[in-house]
C-alpha atoms as an extended CHARMM CRD file, in Angstrom:
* protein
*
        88  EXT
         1         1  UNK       CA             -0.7760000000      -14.8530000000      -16.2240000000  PROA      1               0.0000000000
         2         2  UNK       CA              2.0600000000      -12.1950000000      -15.9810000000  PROA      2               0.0000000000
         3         3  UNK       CA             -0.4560000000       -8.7380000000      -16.6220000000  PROA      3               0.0000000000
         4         4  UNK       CA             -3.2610000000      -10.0060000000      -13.8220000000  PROA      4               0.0000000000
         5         5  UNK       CA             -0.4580000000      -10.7340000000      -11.3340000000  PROA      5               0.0000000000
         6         6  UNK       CA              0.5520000000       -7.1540000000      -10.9270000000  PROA      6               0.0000000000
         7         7  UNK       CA             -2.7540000000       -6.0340000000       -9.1350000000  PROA      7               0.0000000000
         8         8  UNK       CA             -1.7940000000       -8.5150000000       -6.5800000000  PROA      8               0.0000000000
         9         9  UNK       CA              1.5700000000       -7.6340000000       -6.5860000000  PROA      9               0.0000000000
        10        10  UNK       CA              0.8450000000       -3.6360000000       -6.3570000000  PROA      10              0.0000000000
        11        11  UNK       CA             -2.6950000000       -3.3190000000       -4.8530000000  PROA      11              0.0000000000
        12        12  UNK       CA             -1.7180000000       -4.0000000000       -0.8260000000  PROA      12              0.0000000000
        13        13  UNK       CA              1.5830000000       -2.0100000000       -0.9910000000  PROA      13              0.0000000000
        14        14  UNK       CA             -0.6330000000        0.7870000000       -2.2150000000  PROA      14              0.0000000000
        15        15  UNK       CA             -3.6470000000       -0.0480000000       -0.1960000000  PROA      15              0.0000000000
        16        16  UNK       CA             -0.7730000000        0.2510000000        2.8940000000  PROA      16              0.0000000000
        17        17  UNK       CA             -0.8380000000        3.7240000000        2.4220000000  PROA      17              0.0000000000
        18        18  UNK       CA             -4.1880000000        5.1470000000        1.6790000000  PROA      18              0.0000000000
        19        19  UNK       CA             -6.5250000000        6.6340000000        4.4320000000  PROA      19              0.0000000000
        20        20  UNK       CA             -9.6380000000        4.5240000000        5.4700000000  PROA      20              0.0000000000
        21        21  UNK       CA            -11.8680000000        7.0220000000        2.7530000000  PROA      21              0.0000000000
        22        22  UNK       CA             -9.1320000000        7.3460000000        0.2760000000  PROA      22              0.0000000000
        23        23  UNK       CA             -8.5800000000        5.0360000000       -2.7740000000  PROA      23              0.0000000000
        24        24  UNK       CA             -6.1500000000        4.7000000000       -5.9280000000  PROA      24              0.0000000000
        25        25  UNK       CA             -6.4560000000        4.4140000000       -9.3850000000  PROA      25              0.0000000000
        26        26  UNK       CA             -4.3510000000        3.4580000000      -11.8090000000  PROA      26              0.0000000000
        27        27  UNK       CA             -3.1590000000        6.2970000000      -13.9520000000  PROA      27              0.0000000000
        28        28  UNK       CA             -0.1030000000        4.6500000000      -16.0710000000  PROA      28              0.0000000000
        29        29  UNK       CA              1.4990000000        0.9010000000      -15.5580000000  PROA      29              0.0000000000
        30        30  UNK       CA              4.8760000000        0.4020000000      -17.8600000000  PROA      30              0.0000000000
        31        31  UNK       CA              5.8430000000       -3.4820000000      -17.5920000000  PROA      31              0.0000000000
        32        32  UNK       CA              9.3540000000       -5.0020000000      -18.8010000000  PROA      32              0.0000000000
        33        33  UNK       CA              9.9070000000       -8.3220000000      -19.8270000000  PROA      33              0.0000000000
        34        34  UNK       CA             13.6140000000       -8.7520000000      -19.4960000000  PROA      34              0.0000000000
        35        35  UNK       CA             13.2150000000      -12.6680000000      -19.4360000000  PROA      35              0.0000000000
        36        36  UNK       CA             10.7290000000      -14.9450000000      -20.9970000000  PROA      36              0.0000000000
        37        37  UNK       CA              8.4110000000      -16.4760000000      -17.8610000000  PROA      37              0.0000000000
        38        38  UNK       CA              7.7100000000      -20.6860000000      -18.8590000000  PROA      38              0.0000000000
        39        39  UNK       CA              5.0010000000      -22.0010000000      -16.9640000000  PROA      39              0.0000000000
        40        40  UNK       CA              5.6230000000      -22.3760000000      -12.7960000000  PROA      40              0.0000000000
        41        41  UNK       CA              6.0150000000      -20.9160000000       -9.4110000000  PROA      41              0.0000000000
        42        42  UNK       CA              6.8750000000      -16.9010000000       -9.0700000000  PROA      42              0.0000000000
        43        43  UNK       CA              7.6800000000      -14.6110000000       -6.3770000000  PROA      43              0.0000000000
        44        44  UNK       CA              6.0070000000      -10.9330000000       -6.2730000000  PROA      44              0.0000000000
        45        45  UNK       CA              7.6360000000       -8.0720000000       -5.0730000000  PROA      45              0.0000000000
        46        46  UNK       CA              5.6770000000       -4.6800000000       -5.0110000000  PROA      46              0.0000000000
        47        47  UNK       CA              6.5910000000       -1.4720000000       -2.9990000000  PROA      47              0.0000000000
        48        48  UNK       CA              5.8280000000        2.5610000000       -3.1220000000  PROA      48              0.0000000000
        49        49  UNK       CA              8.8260000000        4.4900000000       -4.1240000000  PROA      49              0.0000000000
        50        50  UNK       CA              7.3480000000        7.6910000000       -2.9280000000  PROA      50              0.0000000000
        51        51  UNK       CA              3.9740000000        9.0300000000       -2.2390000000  PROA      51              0.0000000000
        52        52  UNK       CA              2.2680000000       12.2600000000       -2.2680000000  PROA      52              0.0000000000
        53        53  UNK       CA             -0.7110000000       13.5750000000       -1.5680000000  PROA      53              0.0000000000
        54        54  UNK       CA             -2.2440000000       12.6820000000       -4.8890000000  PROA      54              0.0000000000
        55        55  UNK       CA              0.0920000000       10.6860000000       -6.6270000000  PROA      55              0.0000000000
        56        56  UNK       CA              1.8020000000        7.5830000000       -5.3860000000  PROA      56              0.0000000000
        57        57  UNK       CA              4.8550000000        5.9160000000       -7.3740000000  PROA      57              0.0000000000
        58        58  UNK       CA              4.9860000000        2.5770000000       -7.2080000000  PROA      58              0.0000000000
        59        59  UNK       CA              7.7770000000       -0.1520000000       -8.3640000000  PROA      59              0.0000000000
        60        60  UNK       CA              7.4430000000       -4.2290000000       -8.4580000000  PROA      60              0.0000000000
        61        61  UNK       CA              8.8040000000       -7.3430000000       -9.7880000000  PROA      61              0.0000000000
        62        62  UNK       CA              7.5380000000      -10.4650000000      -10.8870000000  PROA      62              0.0000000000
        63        63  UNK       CA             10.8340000000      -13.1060000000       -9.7050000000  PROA      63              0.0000000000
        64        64  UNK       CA             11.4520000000      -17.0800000000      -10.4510000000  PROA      64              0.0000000000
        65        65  UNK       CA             12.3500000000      -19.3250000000       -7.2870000000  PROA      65              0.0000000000
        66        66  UNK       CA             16.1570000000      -18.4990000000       -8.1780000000  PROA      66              0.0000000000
        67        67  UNK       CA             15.3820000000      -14.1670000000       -8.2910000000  PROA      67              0.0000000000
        68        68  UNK       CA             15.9230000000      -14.3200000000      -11.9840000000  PROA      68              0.0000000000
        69        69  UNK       CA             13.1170000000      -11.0090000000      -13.0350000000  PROA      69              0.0000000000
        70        70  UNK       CA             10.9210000000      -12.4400000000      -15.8310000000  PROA      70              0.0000000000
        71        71  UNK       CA              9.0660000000       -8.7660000000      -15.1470000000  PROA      71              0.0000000000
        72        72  UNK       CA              9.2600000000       -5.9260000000      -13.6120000000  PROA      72              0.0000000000
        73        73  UNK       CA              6.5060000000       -2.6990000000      -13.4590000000  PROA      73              0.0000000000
        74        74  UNK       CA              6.3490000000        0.7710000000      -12.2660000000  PROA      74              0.0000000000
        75        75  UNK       CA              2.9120000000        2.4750000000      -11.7120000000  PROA      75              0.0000000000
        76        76  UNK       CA              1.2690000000        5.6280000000      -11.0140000000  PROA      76              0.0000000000
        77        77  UNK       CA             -1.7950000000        5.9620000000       -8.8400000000  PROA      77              0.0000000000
        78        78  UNK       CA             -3.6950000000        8.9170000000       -8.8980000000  PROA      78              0.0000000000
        79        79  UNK       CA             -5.5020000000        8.7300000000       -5.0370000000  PROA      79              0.0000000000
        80        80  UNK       CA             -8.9260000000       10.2630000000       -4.2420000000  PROA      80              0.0000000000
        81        81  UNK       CA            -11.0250000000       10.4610000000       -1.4190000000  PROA      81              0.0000000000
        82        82  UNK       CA            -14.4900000000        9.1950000000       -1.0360000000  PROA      82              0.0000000000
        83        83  UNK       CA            -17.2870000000       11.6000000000       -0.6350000000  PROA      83              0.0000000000
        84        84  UNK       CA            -19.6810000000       10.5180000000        1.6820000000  PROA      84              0.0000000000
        85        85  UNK       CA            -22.7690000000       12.7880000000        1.5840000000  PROA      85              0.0000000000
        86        86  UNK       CA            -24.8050000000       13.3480000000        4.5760000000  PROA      86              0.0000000000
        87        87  UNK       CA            -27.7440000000       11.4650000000        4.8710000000  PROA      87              0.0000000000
        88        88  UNK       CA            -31.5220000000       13.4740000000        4.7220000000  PROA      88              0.0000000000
């Protein structure tokens, strides 16, 4: 549950910042477990720390109801721009 949650918990505060040809891919993801997560409800927090032109720094937790951090992640995104080739 806690390693497929952080796409949804990254993905739109990256997605917030990219141009409408642009994208971002993953280039390293470091995840701490400073609390064991038991079966239930969580809160996601994800948010960029600072972005460049091709590299975007990006920082989230994964809470309980009561804000206790069963995880927390930081990420690097590489971003790229789609080539769109002129048609014949």
């Amino acid at each position: 549950m806690v390693p497929h949650s952080w796409s949804r918990i990254l993905g739109p505060a990256s997605v917030a910042t990219l141009e409408p040809d642009q994208f971002a891919r993953t280039a390293s993801l470091h995840v701490q477990f400073p609390e064991h997560a038991l079966p239930g409800a969580y809160i996601g927090r994800g948010r960029v720390v600072r972005r460049g032109v091709s590299l975007a720094f990006l920082a989230g937790e994964l809470l309980t109801e009561t804000g206790t951090a069963v995880a927390t992640v930081n990420a690097t995104t590489t971003i790229r721009s789609i080539r769109v080739e002129p048609s014949a």
